[in-house]
N, C-alpha and C positions, 0 to 999 in steps of 0.2 A: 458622139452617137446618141440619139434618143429614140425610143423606141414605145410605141402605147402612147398613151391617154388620146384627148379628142382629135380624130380626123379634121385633118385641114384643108383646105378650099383653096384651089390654083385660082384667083380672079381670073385669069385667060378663060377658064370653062362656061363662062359667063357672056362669052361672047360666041360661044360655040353654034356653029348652024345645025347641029345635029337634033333631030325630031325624032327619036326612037319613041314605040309606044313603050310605055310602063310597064314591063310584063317580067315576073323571073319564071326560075325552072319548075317549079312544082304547077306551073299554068295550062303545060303542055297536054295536049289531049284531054282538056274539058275546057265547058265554059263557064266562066266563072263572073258572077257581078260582083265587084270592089268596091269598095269607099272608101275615101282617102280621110286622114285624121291627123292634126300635130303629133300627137304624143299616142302612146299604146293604150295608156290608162284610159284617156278619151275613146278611144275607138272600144275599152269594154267595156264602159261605163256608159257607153249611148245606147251599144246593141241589148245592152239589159233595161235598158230604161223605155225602150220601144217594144220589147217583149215580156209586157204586163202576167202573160202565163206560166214566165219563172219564178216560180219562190224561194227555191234552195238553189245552190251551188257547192258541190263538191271539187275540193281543191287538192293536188298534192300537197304535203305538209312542209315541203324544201318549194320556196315558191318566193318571187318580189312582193315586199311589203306595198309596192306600186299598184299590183291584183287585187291585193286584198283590200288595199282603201279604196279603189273603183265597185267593187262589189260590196262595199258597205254604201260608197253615196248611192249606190244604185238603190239601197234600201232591200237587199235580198239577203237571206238568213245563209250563212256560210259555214260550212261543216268541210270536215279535214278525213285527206284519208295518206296514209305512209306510203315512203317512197326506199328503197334499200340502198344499199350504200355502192351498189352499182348504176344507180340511178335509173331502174327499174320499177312497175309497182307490185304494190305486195295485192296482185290480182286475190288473195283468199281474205283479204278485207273486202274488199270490194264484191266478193261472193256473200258476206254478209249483210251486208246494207241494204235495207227494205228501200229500192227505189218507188218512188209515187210520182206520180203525174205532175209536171212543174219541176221536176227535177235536170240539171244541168251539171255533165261531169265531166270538170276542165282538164285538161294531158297537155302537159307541157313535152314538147322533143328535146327532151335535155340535152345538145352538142354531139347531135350526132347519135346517139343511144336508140336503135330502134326496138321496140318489141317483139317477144316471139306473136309468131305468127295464132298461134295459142290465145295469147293473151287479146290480140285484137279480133280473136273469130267471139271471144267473150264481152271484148267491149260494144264488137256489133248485135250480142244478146238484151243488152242493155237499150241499144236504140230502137230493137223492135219493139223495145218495150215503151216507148214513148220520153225514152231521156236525150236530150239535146248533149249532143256531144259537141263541144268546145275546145277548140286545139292552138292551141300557143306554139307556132311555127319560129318564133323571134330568135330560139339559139341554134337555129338549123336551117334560116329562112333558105339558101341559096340550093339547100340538097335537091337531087332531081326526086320529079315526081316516081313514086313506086307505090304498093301495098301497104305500107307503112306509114306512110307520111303523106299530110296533106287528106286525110278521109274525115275528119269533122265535116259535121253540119256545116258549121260557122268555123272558119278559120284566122287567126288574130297575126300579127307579124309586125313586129317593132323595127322601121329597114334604118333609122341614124345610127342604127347600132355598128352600121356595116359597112359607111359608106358617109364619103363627105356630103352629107346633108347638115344643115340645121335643125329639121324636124321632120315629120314621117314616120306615119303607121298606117296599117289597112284593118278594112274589115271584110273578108272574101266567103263566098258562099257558092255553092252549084245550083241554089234552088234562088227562091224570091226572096231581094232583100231592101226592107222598105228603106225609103230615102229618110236618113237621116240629118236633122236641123243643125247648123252649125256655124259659128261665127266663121265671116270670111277672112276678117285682120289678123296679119300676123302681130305679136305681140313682144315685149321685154325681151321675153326667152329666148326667142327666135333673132332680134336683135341683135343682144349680148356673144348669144352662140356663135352666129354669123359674123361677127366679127373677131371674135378667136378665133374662130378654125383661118377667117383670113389673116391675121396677126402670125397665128402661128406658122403657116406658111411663108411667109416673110422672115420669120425666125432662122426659120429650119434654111433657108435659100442664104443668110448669114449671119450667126448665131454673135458673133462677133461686132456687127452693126448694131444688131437689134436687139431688146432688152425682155428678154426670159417673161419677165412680172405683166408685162404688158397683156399677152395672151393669156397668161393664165387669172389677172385680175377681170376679165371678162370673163372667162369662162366660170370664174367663181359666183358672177352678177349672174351670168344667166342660170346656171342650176339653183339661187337663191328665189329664181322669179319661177323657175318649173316648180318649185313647192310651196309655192304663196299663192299664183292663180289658177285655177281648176279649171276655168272657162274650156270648154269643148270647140275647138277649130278646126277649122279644113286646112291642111298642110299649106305652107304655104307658097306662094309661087319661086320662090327663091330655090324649094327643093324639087316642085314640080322641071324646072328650068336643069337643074345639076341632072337629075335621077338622068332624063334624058339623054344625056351626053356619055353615060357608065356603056362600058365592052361589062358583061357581064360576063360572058364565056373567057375574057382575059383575067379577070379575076379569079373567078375562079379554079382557072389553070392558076396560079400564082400559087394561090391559097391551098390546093390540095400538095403541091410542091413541097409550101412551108410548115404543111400540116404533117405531113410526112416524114420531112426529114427531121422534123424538133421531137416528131416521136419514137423516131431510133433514135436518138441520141440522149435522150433522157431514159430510155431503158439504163441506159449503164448508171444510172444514179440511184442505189437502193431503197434510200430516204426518200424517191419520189413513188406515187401512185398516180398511174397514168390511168383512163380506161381503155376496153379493150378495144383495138383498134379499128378503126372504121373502114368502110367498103366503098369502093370509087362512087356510089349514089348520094352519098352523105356530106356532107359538110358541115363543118361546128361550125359556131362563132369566134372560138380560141381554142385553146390547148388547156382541157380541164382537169387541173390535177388537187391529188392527197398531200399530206404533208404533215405530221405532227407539229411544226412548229410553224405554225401558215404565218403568224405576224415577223415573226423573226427575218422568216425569207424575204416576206414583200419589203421590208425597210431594207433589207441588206440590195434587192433589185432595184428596188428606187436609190438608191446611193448611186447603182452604176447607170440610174438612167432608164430602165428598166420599168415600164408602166403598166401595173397588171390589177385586174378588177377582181372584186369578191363578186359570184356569185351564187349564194346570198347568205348576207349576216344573219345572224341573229334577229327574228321578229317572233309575233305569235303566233305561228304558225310551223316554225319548224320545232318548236321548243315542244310539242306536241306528240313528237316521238323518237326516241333515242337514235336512229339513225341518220334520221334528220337534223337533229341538233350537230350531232357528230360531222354530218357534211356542213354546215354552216358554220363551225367552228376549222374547220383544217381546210377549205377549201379555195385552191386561188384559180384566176385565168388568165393563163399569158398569152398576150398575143403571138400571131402570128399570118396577120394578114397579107391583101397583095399589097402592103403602100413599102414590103420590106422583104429581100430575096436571101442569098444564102448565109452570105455574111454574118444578115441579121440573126439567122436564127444558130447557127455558131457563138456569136456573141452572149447570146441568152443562155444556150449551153453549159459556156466557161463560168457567165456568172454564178449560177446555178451550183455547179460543183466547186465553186470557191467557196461557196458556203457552208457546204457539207465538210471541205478537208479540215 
């Protein structure tokens, strides 16, 4: 049984007749102009560099080092504000910071974590004041729309994160959003990718046939090439082609299922820190938990197979304030999407508490 790392690609999907539009849940009852991009970074790195009026950008200080190297090529001046170890922000920072005209304050949906309702009647004090609110939908893309989620200006959302693509990000907006320039080729990345998640699928259908190294010697060429070229692309047709073919509503069901049940079952593990549990509007991207000994676990998961992402290590930005550091330091994600039902998330369970006994 293996469980996590890169989504794999059925080739049959490929031949699929299905023409769905592109649309998820947070679309429903607005209109919204899109732009499609390879990668996330691209997609914030254009919308800054075609809105010459931003100078600063305020960032949570638990954030991907991916955001903050897009907002430096963008050439805009970056300042940090804390995040608490509920993955909340510390709104009385943010009551002190002198906004100025040109100013942009990025929110990330950390998995599901919504604000009080408090706190976003203060973020909308902010925007009548002329600050572009910037929201990074990527760890909560598929939650429905509600009061919470999805009210940026600009709305950001990383979807390979969630879904057998090879590449795919958006740039969405309610109001006018100028056309941005962008190479049409796909490239190395997108290549490399694309042929692991097919490899892997292959794997997974007979692990026994097929040789482990093969898929993941790809996928190691393509994350090599995601951080070598910068180049700004339009997604490419490979993902436009898959996206279309996704039941989003079956996923979803899946995923609220697996999200569910891995987080009663992990209450009984005292050395875990879950957060507090989400409301049928919401959907993570995984299962984001605490951990005093976060590298111990993930070797001991990966032993049984067990593939779970940091989000996020150590950069300069979280090291910027203790609570921040502290979730970058203890902090893992385990899956638990639709490609795996109950089994799976039992499995992940036992491994879990075999660690702890």
């Amino acid at each position: 049984m293996e469980i996590g790392s890169i989504f794999e690609i059925n080739p049959e999907d490929l031949f699929s007749s299905n023409n769905r539009d592109i649309e998820f849940p947070f679309m429903e009852k607005k209109e919204w102009n899109m732009q499609f991009f390879n990668t996330g970074r691209s997609a914030i790195e254009s919308f800054l560099n075609v809105n010459a009026e931003i100078q600063r950008v305020w960032c949570p200080s638990f954030i991907c080092s991916s955001v903050i190297d897009a907002i430096i090529r963008a050439e805009k001046e970056i300042k940090y504000y804390p995040i608490d170890r509920e993955l909340h922000i510390n709104i009385e920072f943010l009551h002190q910071i002198d906004f100025r005209k040109g100013d942009a304050l990025y929110l990330v949906q950390y998995f599901g974590v919504s604000e009080p309702l408090d706190t976003i009647k203060i973020i909308e004090e902010f925007r009548s004041k002329g600050v572009l609110i910037f929201e990074d939908i990527t760890m909560s893309l598929l939650s429905d729309k509600d009061s919470c989620f999805a009210y940026g200006d600009v709305v950001i959302g990383s979807i390979r994160k969630w879904c057998g693509i090879p590449d795919g990000a958006f740039i969405a907006s309610g109001k006018y959003l100028p056309m941005i320039e962008k190479d049409k080729t796909a490239y190395d990345y997108t290549l490399y990718y694309f042929t692991a998640q097919i490899l892997k699928s292959l794997y997974l259908s007979n692990p026994e046939k097929y040789d482990k190294e093969e898929f993941l010697s790809f996928s190691e060429l393509g994350i090599k090439s995601l951080f070598s070229d910068y180049t700004v692309r339009e997604m490419s047709e490979m993902s436009y082609k898959l996206l279309r073919t996704i039941n989003w509503g079956g996923c979803c069901l899946r995923r609220h299922k697996n999200y569910e049940l891995l987080y009663s079952l992990l209450q009984e593990i005292p050395e875990i820190k879950t957060l507090e549990n989400c409301n049928s509007k919401v959907l993570p991207l995984g299962m984001f938990i605490l951990t005093e000994d976060r590298d111990g676990l993930l070797n001991h998961l990966i032993s049984k197979d067990v593939y779970c992402n940091v989000h996020w290590r150590q950069n300069v930005a979280t090291e910027q304030f203790s609570d921040s550091a502290y979730l970058s330091r203890h902090c893992l994600t385990i899956p638990c999407d639709h490609r795996y039902e109950e089994k799976h998330m039992r499995y992940i369970y036992n491994a879990v508490k075999e660690y702890y006994m």
